[in-house]
C-alpha positions as CSV (number, residue, x, y, z in Angstrom):
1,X,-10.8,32.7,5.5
2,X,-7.5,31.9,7.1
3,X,-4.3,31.3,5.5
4,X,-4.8,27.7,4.3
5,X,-7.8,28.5,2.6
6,X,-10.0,27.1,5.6
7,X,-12.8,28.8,7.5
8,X,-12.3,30.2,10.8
9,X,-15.0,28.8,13.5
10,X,-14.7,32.1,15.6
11,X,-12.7,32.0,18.6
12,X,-10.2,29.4,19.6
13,X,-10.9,27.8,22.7
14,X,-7.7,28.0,25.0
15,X,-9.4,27.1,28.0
16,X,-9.0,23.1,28.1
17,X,-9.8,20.8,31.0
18,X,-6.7,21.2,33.3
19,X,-5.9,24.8,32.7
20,X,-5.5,26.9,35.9
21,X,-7.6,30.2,35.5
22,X,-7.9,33.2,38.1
23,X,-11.1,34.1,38.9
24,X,-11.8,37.8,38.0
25,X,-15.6,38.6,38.8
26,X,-17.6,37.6,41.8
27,X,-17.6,36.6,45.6
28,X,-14.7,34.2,44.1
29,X,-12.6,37.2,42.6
30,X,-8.5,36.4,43.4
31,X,-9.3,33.4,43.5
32,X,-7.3,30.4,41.8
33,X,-9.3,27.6,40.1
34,X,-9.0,24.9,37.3
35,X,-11.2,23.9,34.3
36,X,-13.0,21.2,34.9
37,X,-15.1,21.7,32.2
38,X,-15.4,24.1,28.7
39,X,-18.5,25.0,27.2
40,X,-17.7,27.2,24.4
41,X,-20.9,27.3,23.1
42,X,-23.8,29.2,24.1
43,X,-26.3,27.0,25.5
44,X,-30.4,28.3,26.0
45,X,-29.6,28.9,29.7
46,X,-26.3,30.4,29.1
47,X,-26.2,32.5,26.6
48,X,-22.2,33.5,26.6
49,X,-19.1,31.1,26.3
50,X,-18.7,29.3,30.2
51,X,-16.2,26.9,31.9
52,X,-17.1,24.9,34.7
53,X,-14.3,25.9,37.2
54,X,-13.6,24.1,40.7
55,X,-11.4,26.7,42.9
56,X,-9.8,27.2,46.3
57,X,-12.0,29.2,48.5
58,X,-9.6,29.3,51.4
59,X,-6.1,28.6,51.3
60,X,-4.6,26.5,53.8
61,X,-2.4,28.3,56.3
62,X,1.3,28.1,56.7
63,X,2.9,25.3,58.9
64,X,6.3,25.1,60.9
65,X,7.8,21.8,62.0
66,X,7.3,23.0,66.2
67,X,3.3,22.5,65.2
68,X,1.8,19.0,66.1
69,X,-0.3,16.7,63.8
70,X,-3.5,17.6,65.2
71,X,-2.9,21.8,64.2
72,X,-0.9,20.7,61.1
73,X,-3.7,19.1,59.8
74,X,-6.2,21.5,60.6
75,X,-4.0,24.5,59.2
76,X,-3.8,22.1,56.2
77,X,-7.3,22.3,55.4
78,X,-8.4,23.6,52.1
79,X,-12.0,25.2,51.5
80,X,-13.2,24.7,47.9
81,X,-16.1,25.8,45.9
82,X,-17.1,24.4,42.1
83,X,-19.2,26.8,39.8
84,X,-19.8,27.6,35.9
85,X,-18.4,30.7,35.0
86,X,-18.6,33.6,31.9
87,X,-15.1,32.9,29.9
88,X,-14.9,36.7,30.6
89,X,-14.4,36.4,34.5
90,X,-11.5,34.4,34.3
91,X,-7.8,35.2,33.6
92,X,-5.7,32.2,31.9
93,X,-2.5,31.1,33.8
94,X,0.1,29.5,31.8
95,X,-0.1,26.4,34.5
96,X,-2.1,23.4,34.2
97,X,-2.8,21.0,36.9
98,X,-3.1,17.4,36.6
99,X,-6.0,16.5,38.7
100,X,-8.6,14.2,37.2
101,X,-12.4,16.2,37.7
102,X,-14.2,14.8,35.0
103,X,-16.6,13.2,37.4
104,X,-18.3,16.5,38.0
105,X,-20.9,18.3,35.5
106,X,-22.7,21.1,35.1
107,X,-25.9,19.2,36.2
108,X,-24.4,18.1,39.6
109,X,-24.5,21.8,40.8
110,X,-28.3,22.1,40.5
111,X,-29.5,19.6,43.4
112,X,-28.0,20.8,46.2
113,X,-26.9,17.3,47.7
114,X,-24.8,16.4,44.4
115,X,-23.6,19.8,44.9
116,X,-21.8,19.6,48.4
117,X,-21.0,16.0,47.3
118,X,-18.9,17.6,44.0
119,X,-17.2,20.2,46.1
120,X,-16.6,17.2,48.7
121,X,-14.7,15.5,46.2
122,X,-13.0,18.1,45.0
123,X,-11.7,19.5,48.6
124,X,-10.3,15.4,49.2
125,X,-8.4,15.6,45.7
126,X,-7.2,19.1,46.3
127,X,-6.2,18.3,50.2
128,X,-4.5,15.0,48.6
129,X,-2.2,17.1,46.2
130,X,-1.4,19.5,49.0
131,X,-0.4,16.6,51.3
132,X,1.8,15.1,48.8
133,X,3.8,18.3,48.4
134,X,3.6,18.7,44.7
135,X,2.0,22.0,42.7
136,X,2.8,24.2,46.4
137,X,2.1,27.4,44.0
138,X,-1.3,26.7,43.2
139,X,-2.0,26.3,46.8
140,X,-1.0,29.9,47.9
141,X,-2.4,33.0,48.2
142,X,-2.5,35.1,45.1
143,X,-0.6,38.1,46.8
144,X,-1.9,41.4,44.8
């Protein structure tokens, strides 16, 4: 029982759609990602709490103002992957990021067309916000 005489449903979920996470375990470890989705739940598959996470697989590189269009925007080109994750592997930031996902679900990532089409989407909105100049922090290296 907690304080107000209610019952406790176990954990509380912090990880809401939005919420930028670091990805702990993995080929993806380092890495920074957002929530696209939160399953707290275990489901019959997935027998743990898991978020649906789309990430930046490889950052873009730096650019100078000498540099022409044509090697700006390939240095400005942003690798991404999307995967469901254990709650465990990941490390809450305190930043969330404002880009709308919900298009994507856990089902797109078992075909593997709808899956390179999700991650398409996601690398255009990710390569859009990095463009634009806004959130630069989420689109450098975690230096560790």
């Amino acid at each position: 029982m907690s304080k107000r005489g209610k019952k406790s449903s176990g954990k509380q979920s912090f990880l809401k759609a939005g919420k930028v996470v670091i990805v702990l375990r993995g080929r993806y470890a380092g890495k920074k990602a957002v929530v696209v989705q939160n399953f707290g739940a275990p489901t019959k598959d997935r027998p743990y709490a898991h978020c649906l996470i789309a990430g930046i697989e490889e950052y873009p590189l730096r650019v100078k103002r000498s540099m022409g269009k044509k090697k700006i925007a390939k240095r400005s080109r942003i690798r991404t992957f999307v995967k469901v994750v254990n709650q465990n592997h990941l490390m809450p930031t305190r930043y969330g990021l404002d880009i709308p996902l919900k298009q994507i679900t856990d089902k797109d990532l078992t075909d593997p067309e709808q899956r390179k089409a999700a991650e398409g989407m996601v690398r255009r909105k990710f390569e859009d916000r990095y463009n634009s100049g806004r959130n630069g922090w989420f689109f450098s290296k975690l230096r560790f």
